[in-house]
C-alpha positions in Angstrom: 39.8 -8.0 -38.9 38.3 -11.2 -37.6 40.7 -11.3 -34.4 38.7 -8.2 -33.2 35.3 -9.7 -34.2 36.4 -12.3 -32.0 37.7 -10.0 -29.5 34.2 -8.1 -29.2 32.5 -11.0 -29.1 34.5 -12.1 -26.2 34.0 -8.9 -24.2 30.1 -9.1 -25.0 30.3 -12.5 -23.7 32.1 -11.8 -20.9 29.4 -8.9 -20.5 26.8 -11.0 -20.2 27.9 -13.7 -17.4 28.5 -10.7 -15.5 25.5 -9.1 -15.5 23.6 -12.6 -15.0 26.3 -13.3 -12.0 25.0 -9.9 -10.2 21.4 -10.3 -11.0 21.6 -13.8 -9.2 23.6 -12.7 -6.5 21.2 -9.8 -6.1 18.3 -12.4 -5.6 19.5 -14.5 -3.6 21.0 -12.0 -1.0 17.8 -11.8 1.7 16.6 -8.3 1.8 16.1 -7.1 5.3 12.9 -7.8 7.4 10.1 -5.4 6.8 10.0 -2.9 10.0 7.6 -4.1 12.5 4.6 -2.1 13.6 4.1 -0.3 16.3 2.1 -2.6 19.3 -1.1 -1.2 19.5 -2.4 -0.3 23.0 -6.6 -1.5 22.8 -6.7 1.2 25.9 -5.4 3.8 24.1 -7.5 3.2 20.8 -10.0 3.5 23.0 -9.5 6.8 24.7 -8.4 7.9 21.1 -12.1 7.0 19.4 -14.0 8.3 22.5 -12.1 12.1 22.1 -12.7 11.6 18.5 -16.3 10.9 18.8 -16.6 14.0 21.6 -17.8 11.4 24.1 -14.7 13.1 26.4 -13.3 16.5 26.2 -9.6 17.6 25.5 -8.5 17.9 28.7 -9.9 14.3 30.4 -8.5 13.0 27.1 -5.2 14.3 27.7 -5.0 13.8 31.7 -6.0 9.6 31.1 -3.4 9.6 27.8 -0.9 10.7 30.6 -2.3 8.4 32.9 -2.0 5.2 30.6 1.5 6.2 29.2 3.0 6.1 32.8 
């Protein structure tokens, strides 16, 4: 009976490194780089805020967004 006590606590032992092994490899591995944002075009903010704010209509809107994306 005591040659499985030790046996168990062996294998619980032996648990236990590994778990700390895989949390430590786990935090140490770099994660990747967050994804970068999209560059923001002032000129297009622009034209997007003065449609927004009904300074221009749809259509001029969407003829200078085709203009700036070209």
């Amino acid at each position: 009976m005591p040659m499985m006590a030790v046996f168990v606590a062996a294998v619980a032992v032996i648990a236990v490194v590994l778990v700390v092994a895989v949390a430590i490899a786990a935090e140490r591995t770099p994660s990747a780089p967050p994804p970068e944002e999209p560059r923001r075009d002032p000129a297009m903010e622009e034209l997007r805020r003065r449609y927004a704010e009904g300074e221009i209509g749809r259509e001029e809107f969407l003829q200078r967004k085709i203009d700036l994306e070209e």
